[in-house]
N, C-alpha and C positions, 0 to 999 in steps of 0.2 A: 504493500500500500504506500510506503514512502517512497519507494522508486518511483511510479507511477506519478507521486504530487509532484517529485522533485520535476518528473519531465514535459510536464505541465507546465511548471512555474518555467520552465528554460524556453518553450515552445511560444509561451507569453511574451518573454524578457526579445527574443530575434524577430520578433512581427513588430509594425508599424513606422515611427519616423523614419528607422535605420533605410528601408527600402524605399521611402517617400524621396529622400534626400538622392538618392543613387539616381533615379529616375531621373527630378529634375533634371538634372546635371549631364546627363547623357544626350549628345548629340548623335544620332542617328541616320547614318546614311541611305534615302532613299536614291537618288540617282547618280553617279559619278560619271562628272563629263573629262573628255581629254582632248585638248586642243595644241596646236603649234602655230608661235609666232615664227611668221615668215622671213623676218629681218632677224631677228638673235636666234633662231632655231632652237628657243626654249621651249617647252613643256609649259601647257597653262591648266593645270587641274583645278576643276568644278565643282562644289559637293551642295548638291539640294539635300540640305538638312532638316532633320525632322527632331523639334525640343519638345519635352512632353511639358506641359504647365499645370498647375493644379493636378498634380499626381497622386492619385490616392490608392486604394485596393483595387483593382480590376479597372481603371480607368483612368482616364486625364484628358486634357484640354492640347491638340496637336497645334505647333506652330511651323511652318517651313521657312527656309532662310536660306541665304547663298555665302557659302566661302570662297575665294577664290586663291588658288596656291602655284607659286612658279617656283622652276626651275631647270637646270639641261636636262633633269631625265625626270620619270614617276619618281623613284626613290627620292631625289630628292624633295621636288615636290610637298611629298608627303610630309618629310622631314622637319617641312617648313611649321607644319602645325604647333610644333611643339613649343614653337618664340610666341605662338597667340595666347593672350592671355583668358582661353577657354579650355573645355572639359577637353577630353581626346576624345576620338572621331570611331565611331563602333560601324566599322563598313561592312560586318559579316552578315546584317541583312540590305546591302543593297539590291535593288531591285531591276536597274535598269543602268547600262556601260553606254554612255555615247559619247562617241569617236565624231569630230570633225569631221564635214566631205575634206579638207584641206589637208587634216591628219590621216586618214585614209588614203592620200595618195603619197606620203613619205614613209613607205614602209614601215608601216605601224606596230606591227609583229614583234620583233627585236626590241620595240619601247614598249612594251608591253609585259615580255616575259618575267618581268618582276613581280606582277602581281600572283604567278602562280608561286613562288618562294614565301610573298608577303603574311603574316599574321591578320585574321579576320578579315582575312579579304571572300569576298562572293563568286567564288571562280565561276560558278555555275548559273549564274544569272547572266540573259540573253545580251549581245552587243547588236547598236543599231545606230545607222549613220543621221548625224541630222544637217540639216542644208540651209547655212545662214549665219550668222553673228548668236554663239550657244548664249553669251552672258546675256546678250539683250534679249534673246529668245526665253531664259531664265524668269529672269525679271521685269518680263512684261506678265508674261501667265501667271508668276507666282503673285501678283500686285492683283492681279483681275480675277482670280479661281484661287481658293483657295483647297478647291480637291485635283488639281492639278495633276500634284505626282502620279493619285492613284490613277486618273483619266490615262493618264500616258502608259500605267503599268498594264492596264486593261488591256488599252489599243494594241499593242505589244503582244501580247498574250492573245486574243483575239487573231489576230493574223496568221499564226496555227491552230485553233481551236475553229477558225472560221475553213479553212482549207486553200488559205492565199498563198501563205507560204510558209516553211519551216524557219523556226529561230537557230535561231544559232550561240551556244554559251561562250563566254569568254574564254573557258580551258579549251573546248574544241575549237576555236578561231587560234588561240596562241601554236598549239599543240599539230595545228597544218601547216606550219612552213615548215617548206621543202619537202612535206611528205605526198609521196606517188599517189594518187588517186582520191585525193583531199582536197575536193573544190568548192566554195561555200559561197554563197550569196549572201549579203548582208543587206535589212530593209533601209532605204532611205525615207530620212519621215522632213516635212516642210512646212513649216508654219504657211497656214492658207485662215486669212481672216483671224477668229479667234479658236481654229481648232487646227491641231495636227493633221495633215493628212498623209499617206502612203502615195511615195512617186517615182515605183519600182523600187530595183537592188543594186548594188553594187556588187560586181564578178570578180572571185577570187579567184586566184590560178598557185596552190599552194603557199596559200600565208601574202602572195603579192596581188594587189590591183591592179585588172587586165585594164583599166581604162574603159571597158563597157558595162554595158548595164541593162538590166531588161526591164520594159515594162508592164505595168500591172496586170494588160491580161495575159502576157507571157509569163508572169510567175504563175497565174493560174494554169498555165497549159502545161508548163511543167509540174504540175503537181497532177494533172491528170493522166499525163504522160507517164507519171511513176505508178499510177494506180491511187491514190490516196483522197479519197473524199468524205475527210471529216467535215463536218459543219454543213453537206448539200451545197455544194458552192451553185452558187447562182451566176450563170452568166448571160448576157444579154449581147448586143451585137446587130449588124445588116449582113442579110448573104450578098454574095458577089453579084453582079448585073451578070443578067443574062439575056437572051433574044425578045423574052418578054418585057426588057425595061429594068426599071434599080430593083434589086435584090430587098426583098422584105426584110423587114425586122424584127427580130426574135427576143426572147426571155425565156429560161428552161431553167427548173431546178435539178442539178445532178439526185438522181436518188443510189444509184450506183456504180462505178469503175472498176475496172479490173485492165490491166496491162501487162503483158510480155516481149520482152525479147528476145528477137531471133536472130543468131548469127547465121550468116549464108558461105560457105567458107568457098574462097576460091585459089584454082592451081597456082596463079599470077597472081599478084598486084594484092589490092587489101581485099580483106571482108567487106561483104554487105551487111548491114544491120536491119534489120526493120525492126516496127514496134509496134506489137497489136495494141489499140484499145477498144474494149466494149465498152459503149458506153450507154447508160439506161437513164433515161428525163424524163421528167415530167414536164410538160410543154403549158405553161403560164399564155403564149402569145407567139406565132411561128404563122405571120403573112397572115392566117383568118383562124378561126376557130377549130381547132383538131378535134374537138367534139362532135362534131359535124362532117367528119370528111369520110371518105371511102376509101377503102385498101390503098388504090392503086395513089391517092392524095398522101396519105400518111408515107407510101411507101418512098413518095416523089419528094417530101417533107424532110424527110432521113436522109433521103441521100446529099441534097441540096447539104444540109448544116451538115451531115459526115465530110462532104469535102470543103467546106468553108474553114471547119476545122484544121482538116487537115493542111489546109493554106497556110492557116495559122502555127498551128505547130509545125511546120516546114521555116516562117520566118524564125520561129523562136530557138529552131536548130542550128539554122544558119546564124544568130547572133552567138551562142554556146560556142562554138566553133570557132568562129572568129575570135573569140575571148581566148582561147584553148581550156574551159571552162568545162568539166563534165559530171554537169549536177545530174543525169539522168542515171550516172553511174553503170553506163557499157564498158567502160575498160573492166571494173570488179567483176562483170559476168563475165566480161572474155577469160579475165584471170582464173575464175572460178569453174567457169565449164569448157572451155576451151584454152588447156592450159599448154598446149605444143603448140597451136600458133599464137597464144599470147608471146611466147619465149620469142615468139622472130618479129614482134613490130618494136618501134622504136615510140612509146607515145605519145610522148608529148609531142612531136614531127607527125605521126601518122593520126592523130585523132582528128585533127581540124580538115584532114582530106578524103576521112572516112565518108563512105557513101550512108547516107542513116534516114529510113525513108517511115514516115507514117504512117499507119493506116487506121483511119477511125469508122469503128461502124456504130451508130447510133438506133437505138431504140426509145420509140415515144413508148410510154405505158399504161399513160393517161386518159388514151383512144376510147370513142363510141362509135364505131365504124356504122356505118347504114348498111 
């Protein structure tokens, strides 16, 4: 029985101020931005911070705020925190890495790898490019919203949960350069008015920026292209003109995907690739009502937007390529199922001249055929 009071009484004496206080005082990293001035080629780090106020048990009053920290590299940087006369900087829950469009094209990789060495650091939270002036972009939103951070962490998140495109963490961005078959796209995001929006990606080619970049419905086509449709992506569009005049204009929810490829191996010269996709919609809006139409209508429907598509995904091949960029990930299937003629191409030389051809066949499912 006195054991039991005694651990009572101690359970007592460790709850209340002691942890009120800790709270206060903890600055919180929700977003850490990394910028480069282009005249001193220093390091400009960003930390949208998050102070709790009024901290009591299970709750507090959130405030955001901006630090801003320089120096030749992140390590330093950071180091600079330590002369401010504030709390230290608790960055193992940050939520969101954004890299300069301007730092994203000096080899951002190598100024980076610090943070996988660092203490508390968030290696596994997404990186994502932003396009414009970060500190005024900061401090405008943080001055006009004050749910900002999370609106940004959503959007972010959203963008694989929706089926636009995959994130990409900080350890898996650092951890590709130079490595074979590790190509990643990174989103760019643009302040438009008072909201963020998505204005494609930037193409990596192993830890380096190809200088291109795809756009938004080419991130979409690559994710259809791989098979992946979380979230019913929605896509919308006009078909090509054709003898009857301009091509109608469509709206389909994906209900499902599936994709393979196929290598075609030949005696000479490279392989051929193709890539099936099946793909299965629901048809919102395609020229007139599919509700209404008859076989040979629905059949004429399918084909139209199967090869419209595949128009599409033909551009967004040819931009990959160009990049030497291979997010659809055909060299890992060569390597994996066709491992004697992987051994004789060379590819980062042979991928951009590979033959890589689509084929999309589309099903409406939505139909009320007469």
């Amino acid at each position: 029985m006195k054991k039991v009071t005694i651990g009572i009484l101690m359970l007592l004496m460790l709850t209340g101020c002691w942890d009120q206080m800790q709270l206060r005082h903890l600055l919180l990293v929700d977003i850490a931005s990394i910028d480069i001035d282009d005249k001193s080629g220093n390091i400009i780090l960003e930390y949208v911070v998050t102070r709790l106020k009024s901290a009591g048990q299970g709750g507090g009053e959130s405030n955001s705020e901006i630090t801003e920290l320089k120096g030749p590299s992140i390590a330093e940087a950071v180091g600079q925190s330590e002369y401010l006369g504030r709390a230290p900087f608790l960055g193992v829950n940050t939520r969101i890495y954004a890299i300069s469009k301007s730092f994203a094209y000096h080899d951002p990789v190598p100024k980076l790898t610090f943070l996988l060495q660092a203490p508390y650091s968030a290696i596994n939270s997404p990186v994502v490019v932003l396009d414009g002036n970060i500190s005024k972009l900061f401090k405008t939103n943080l001055k006009n919203n004050k749910e900002f951070t999370n609106q940004l962490s959503e959007f972010v998140s959203s963008l694989e949960e929706n089926g636009i495109m995959s994130n990409v963490s900080m350890m898996r961005f650092i951890q590709s350069k130079g490595v074979p078959l590790e190509d990643i796209a990174l989103p760019l995001l643009k302040q438009s008015n008072s909201e963020m929006v998505l204005k494609g990606a930037l193409l990596f080619h192993q830890g380096m920026n190809t200088g291109e970049k795809l756009e938004n419905e080419q991130l979409r086509m690559v994710m259809l292209l791989l098979g992946r449709d979380r979230g019913r992506q929605r896509l919308t569009g006009q078909l090509s003109e054709n003898s009857d005049g301009p091509g109608s204009h469509y709206a389909v929810y994906v209900k499902n995907v599936n994709s393979k490829i196929t290598v075609l191996p030949k005696a000479n010269g490279l392989p051929k690739v193709n890539i099936g996709v099946r793909l299965k919609i629901n048809s919102i809006e395609a020229g007139q009502s599919v509700q209404t139409l008859n076989t040979d209508d629905v059949n004429k429907i399918e084909k139209e937007l199967g090869k419209h598509l595949e128009e599409q995904a033909m551009e967004t091949i040819k931009t990959l390529q160009k990049a030497n960029c291979d997010l659809l990930g055909i060299g890992m299937h060569l390597k994996a199922y066709h491992p004697n003629r992987w051994k004789t191409l060379n590819w980062s030389k042979d991928y951009p001249r590979l033959s890589i051809k689509p084929n999309i066949d589309v099903e409406i499912i939505n139909q009320d055929i007469e």
